[in-house]
C-alpha positions in Angstrom: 0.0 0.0 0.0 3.1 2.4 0.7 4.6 1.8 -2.4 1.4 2.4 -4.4 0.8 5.5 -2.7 4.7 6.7 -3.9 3.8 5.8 -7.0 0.8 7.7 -7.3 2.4 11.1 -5.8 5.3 10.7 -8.4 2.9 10.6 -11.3 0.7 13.4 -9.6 3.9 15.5 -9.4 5.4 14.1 -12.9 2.4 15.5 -14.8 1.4 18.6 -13.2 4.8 20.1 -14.2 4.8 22.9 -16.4 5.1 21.7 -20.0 9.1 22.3 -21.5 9.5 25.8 -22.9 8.4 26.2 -26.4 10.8 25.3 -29.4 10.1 29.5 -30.5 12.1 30.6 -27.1 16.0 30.0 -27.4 18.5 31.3 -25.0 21.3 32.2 -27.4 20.1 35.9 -26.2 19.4 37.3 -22.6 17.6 40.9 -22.2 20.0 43.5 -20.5 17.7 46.5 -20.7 14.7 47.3 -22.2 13.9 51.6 -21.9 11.6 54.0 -23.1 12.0 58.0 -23.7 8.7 60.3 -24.6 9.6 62.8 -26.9 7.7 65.3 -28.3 7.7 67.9 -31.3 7.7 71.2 -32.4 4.5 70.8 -33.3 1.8 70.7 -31.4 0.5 67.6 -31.1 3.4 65.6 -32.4 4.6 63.1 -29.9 5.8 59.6 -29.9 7.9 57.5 -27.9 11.5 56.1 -28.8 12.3 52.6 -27.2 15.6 51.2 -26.9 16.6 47.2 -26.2 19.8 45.8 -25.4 20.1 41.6 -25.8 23.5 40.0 -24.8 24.8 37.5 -27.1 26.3 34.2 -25.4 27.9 33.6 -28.5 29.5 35.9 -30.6 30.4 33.7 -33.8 26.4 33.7 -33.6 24.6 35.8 -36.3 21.2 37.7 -35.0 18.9 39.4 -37.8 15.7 41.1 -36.0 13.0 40.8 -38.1 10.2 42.5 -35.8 10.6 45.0 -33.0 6.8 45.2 -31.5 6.4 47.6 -28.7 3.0 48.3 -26.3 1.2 46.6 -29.3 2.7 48.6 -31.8 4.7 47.3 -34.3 7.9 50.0 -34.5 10.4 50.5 -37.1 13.4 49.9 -35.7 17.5 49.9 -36.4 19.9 47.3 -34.8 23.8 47.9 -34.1 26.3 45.8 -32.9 29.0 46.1 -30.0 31.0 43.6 -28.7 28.4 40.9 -27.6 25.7 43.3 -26.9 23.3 44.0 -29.7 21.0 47.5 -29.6 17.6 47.7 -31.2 16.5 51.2 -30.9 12.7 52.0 -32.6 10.6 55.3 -32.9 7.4 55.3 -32.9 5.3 58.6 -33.5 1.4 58.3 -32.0 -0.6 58.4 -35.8 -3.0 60.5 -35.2 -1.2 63.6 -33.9 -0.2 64.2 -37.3 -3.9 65.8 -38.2 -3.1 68.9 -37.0 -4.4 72.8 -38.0 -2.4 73.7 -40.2 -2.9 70.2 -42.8 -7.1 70.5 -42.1 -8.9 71.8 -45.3 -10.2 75.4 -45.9 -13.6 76.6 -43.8 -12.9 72.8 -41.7 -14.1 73.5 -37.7 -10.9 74.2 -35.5 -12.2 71.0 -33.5 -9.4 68.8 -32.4 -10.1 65.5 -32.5 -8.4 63.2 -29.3 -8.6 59.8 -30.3 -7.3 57.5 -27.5 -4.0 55.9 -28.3 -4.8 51.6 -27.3 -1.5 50.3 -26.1 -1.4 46.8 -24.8 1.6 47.0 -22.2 1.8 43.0 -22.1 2.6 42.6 -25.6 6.4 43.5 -26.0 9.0 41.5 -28.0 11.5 41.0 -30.5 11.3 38.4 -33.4 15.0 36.9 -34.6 16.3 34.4 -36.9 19.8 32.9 -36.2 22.8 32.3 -38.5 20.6 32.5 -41.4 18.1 30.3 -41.0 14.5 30.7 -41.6 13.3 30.0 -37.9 12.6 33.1 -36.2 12.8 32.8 -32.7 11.0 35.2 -29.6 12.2 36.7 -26.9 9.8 38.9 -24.5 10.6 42.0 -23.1 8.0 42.0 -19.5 8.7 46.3 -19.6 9.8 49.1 -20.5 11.3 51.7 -18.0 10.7 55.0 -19.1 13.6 57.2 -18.9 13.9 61.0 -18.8 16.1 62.2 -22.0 19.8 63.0 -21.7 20.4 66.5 -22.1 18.6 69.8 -23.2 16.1 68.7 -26.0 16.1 72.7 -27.1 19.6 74.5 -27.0 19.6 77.6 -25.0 20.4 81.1 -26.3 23.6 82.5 -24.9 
């Protein structure tokens, strides 16, 4: 009776484990940092965020092409660079409907400005890879972005 009770515990445990991590999630790249910096225009109106990633590569000989930066839901144009083992995606992304302002509105048009709400999904952050070449793309999520105040004076100052 002991031993069938063991027996039944070790299955109980053995299968209400978490299933293995999916073949889409490979550690050949860990996050390091994953920030965000508000910006606005001259404009009025004009205002977008610019988000910057850093992944650290375990192996350098390893070749990483992004293929999709995808940021609060939005899917963001991005650049990637290189240093050392440490690979930088920085994206911009400028909120679409600030750019109906005044001054592109047709002639006699109401001066109403029209606030649509911006949906951001905060959960839904990631970058899509492929590795060496091959057609495969991996995932790897990014839980947040901290926002970060930007470096310097955004205007220069008149002497």
């Amino acid at each position: 009776m002991n031993n069938q009770l063991l027996i039944i515990i070790f299955w109980i445990l053995a299968l209400s484990c978490k299933a293995p991590v999916s073949s889409l999630y490979k550690d050949d790249l860990t996050l390091v940092s994953a920030e965000k910096t508000e910006w606005f225009g001259g404009r009025s109106g004009v205002k977008g965020a610019l988000y910057t990633v850093a992944l650290k590569l375990k192996n350098t000989k390893d070749r990483i092409a992004v293929k999709s930066f995808k940021a609060e839901g939005n899917t963001v144009s991005f650049t990637q660079s290189l240093s050392g083992n440490i690979i930088t995606v920085k994206g911009n992304f400028q909120n679409p409907d600030e750019i109906n302002n005044l001054e592109y509105s047709p002639a006699g048009s109401t001066a109403v400005k029209s606030e649509k709400a911006l949906i951001t999904n905060p959960k839904e952050n990631r970058i899509e890879y492929t590795l060496n070449d091959s057609k495969k793309i991996y995932k790897i999520n990014i839980p947040k972005f901290t926002l970060v105040q930007p470096e310097g004076e955004l205007i220069p100052r008149r002497p």
